[in-house]
C-alpha positions in Angstrom: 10.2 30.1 -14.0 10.9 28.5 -10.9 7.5 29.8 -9.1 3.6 30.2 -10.0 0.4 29.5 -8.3 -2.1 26.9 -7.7 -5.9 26.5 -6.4 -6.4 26.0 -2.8 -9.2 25.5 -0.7 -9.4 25.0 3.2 -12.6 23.6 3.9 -16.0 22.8 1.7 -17.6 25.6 0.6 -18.6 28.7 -2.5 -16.4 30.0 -4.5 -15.2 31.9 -1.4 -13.4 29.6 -0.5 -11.2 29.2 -3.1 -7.7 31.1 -2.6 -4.9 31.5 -5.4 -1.8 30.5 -3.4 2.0 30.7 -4.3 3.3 27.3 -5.7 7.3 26.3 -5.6 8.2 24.4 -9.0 7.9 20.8 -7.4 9.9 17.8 -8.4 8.8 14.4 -10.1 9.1 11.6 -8.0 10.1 7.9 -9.7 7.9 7.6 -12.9 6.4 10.9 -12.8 6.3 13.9 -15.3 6.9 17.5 -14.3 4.2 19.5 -16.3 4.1 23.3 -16.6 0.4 23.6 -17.3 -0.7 25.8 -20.0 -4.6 25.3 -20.1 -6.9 23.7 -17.6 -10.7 22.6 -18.0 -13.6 23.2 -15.5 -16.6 20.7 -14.3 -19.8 20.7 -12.7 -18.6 18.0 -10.6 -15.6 19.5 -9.2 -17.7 22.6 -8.2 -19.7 19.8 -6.3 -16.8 18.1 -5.4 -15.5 21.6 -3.5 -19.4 22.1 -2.4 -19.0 18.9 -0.1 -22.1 17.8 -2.0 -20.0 14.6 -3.0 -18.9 14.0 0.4 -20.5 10.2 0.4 -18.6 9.3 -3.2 -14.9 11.3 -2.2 -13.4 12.4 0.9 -11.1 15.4 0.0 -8.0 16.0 2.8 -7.5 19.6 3.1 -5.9 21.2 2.5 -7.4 20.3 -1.4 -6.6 21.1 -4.7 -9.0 21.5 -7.5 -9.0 20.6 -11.1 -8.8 17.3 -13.1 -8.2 17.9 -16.7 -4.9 20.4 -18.1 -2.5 20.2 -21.0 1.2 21.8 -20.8 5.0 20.9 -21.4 7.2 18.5 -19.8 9.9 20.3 -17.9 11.3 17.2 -16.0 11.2 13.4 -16.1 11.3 11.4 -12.9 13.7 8.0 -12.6 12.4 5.5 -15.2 10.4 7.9 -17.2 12.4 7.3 -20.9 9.7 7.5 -23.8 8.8 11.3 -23.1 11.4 14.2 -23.5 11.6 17.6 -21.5 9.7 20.0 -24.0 7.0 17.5 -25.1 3.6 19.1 -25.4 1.0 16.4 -23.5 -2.5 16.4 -22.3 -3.8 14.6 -19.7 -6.1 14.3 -16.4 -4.7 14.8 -12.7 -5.8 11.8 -10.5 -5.4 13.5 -7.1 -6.8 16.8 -8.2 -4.3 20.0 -8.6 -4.2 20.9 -12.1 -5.4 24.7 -11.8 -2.1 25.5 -11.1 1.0 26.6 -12.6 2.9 23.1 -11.7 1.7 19.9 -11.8 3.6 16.0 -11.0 1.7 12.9 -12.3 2.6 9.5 -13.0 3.7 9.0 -16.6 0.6 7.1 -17.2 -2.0 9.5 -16.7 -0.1 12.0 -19.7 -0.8 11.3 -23.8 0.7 13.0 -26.2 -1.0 15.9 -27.2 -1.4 16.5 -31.2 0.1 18.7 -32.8 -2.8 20.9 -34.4 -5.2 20.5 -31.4 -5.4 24.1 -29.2 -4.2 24.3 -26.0 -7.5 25.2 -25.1 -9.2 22.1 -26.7 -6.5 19.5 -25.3 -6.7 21.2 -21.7 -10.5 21.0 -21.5 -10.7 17.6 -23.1 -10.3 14.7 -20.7 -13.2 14.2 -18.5 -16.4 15.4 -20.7 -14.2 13.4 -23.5 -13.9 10.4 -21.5 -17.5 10.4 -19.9 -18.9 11.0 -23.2 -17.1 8.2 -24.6 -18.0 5.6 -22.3 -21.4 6.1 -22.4 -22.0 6.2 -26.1 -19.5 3.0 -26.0 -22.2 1.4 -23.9 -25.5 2.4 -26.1 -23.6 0.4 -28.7 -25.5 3.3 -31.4 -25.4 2.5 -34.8 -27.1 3.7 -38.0 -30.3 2.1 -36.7 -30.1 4.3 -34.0 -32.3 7.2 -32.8 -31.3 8.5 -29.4 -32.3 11.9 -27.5 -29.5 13.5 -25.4 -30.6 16.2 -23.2 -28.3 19.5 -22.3 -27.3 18.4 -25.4 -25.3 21.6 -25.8 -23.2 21.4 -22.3 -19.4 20.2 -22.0 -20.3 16.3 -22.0 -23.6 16.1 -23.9 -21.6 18.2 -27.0 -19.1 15.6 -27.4 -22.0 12.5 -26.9 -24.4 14.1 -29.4 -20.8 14.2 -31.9 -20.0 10.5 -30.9 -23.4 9.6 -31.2 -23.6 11.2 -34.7 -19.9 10.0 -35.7 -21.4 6.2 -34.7 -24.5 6.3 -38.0 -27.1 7.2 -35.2 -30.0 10.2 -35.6 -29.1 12.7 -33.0 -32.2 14.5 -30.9 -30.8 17.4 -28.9 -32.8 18.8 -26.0 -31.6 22.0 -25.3 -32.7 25.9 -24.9 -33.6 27.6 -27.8 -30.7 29.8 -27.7 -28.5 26.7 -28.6 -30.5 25.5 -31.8 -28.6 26.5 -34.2 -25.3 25.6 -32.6 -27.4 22.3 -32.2 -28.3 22.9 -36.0 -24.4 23.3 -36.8 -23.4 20.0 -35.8 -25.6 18.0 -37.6 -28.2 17.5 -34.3 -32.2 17.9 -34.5 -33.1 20.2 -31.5 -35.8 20.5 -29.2 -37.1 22.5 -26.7 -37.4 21.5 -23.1 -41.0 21.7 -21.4 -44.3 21.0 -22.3 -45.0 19.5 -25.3 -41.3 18.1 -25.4 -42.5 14.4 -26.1 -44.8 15.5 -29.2 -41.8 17.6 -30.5 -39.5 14.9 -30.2 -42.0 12.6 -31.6 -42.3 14.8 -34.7 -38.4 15.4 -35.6 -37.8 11.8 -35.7 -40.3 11.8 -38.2 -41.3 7.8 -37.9 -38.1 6.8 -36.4 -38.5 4.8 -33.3 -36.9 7.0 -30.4 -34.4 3.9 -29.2 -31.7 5.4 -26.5 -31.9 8.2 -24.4 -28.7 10.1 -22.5 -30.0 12.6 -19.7 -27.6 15.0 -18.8 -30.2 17.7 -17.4 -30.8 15.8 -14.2 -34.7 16.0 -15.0 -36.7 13.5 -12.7 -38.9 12.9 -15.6 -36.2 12.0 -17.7 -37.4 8.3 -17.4 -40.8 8.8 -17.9 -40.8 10.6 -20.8 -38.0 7.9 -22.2 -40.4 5.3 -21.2 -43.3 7.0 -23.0 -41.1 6.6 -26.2 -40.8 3.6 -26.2 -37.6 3.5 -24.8 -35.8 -0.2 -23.6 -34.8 0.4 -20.0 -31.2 -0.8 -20.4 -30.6 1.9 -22.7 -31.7 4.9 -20.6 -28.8 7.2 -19.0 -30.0 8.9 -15.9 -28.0 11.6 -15.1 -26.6 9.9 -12.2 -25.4 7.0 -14.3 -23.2 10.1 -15.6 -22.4 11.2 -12.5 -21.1 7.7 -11.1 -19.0 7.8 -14.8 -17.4 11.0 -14.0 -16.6 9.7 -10.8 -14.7 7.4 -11.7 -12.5 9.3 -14.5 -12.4 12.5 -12.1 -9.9 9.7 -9.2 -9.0 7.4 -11.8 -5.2 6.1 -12.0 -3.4 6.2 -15.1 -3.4 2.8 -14.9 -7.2 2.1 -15.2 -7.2 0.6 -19.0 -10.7 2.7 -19.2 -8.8 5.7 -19.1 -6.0 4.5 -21.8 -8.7 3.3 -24.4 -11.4 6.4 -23.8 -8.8 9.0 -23.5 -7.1 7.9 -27.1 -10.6 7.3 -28.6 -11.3 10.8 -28.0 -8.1 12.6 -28.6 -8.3 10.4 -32.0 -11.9 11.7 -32.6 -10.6 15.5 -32.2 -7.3 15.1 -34.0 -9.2 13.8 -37.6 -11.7 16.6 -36.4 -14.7 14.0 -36.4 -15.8 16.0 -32.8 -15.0 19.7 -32.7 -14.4 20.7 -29.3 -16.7 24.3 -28.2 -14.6 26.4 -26.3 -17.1 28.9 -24.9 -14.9 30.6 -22.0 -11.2 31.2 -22.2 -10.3 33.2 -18.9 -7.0 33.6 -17.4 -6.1 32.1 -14.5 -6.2 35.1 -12.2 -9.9 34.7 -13.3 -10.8 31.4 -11.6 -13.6 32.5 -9.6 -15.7 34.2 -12.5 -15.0 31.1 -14.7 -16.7 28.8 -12.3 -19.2 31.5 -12.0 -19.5 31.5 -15.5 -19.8 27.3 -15.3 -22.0 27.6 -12.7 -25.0 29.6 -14.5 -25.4 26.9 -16.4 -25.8 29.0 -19.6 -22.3 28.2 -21.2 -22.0 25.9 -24.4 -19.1 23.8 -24.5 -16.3 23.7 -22.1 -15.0 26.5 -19.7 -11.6 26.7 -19.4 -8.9 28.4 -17.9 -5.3 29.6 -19.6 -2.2 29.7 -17.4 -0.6 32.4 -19.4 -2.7 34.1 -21.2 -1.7 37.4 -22.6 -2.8 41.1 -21.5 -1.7 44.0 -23.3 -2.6 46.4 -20.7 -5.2 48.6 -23.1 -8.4 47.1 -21.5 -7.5 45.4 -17.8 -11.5 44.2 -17.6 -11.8 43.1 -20.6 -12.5 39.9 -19.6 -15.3 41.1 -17.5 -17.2 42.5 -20.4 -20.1 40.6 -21.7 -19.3 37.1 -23.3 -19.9 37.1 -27.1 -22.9 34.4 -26.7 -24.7 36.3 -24.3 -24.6 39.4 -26.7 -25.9 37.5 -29.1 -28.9 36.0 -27.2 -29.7 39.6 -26.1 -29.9 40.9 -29.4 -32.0 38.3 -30.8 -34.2 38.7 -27.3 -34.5 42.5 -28.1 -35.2 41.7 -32.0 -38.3 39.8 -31.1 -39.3 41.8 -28.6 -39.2 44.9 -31.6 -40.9 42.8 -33.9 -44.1 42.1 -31.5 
């Protein structure tokens, strides 16, 4: 294949703005891999990124590319690239954007290895949520002593903190919407309900426990209060704009930043002995870009979105990814089950 497709976007703006343009195979330039991309991860923040909403943090040059995190196969090496072999399966993070697309060139540095029984989907989702989640339960130093609330707890970061968190001896509280509880549950997290009455509800599930770190991912301006109110320290509260300035940073970093090298390995490590168990909640091909930020964008989805380069379609059922996702046909039917029972 010596042609595919890419992302492409002319100016700030909605998902109308995005356009799906032809891409020539490129070549790797000295100390650069040539990767055909097989999976690529979504985030929040490059939908704000695209927005223009992060205008004062990064200054896109248009036209711009979108898309941080991918896994795929090494099809060429660049002078001085010697320890990786054409064929290699690696995962990795973009640092100039451009990895919803069929072709991608980065410097060695910003590619690992990928392991062998991780999913393309898992490795292609994994780097930023894995490396934000990483450095902020790194910092919260949590141990066994430990009882810290994460809210979203359920969303593509706050899934792989409250694992972390949990891996590290700590007590896990997961704020989240009912309908995630018993994902929550499954992981070995205590959830609770946003909204009133949240602080007595925490209050109870830690039954005694002094509530001593608290991650917000939710972007609730009471977040602090209601830390402070539990008797919170203030050095170990994450607003959700500590977050933000963390993804920041991973979503332009170069290979080269040693953050990257140890939070990327920590996490790959943590999936590969299946310590944190990746959710892959939408799997869309890449025709289907728009609807999977759409699908991001509600705010509903568990896990990571992410998108598959070649994805197979056997022609039977042309909209069947259109069709409603398993998660929501779930919710409905437990929605229509109370609603029969009252």
């Amino acid at each position: 294949m010596r042609t595919g497709s890419a992302v492409q976007f002319e100016r700030y703006g909605d998902f109308d703005v995005v356009e799906v343009v032809p891409q020539e195979r490129p070549e790797p330039g000295p100390g650069e891999v040539l990767v055909e991309v097989i999976a690529a991860g979504l985030n929040h923040v490059e939908r704000l990124l695209r927005e223009g909403a992060l205008q004062d943090h990064i200054q896109l040059q248009f036209p711009a590319r979108q898309g941080v995190d991918f896994a795929g196969i090494v099809r060429a090496r660049g002078a001085g690239v010697k320890d990786l072999r054409v064929g290699d399966e690696v995962t990795g993070h973009a640092p100039e954007g451009g990895a919803h697309a069929s072709w991608l060139t980065v410097p060695r540095d910003a590619v690992f290895r990928k392991p062998t029984h991780v999913g393309w989907e898992v490795a292609g989702g994994l780097y930023l949520a894995g490396c934000t989640a990483v450095e902020i339960v790194r910092r919260l130093r949590l141990g066994p002593d430990d009882t810290v609330v994460i809210s979203a707890a359920a969303g593509g970061v706050g899934h792989i903190q409250c694992q972390l968190a949990k891996d590290a001896g700590a007590t896990v509280i997961g704020l989240g919407s009912p309908r995630n509880h018993d994902y929550l549950r499954q992981i070995g997290i205590l959830p609770v309900a946003y909204g009133d009455g949240e602080e007595a509800r925490i209050t109870e599930i830690a039954a005694g426990r002094p509530v001593t770190a608290f991650i917000d991912n939710h972007g609730d301006a009471e977040a602090r209060e209601l830390a402070t109110r539990l008797g919170v320290p203030a050095e170990r509260f994450v607003s959700s704009e500590d977050r933000r300035d963390v993804e920041l940073r991973f979503l332009r970093a170069p290979g080269s930043d040693p953050a990257v090298h140890d939070d990327f390995a920590m996490i790959l490590k943590a999936v590969e002995d299946r310590r944190v168990q990746v959710l892959i909640s939408g799997f869309y091909p890449f025709e289907y870009i728009v609807e999977a930020y759409e699908d991001l964008a509600e705010m509903h989805s568990r896990g990571k979105v992410v998108i598959g380069m070649q994805t197979v379609e056997t022609g039977a059922r042309l909209d069947w990814y259109r069709s409603e996702k398993a998660r929501d046909l779930r919710d409905r039917y437990a929605e229509e089950k109370a609603a029969d029972l009252s």
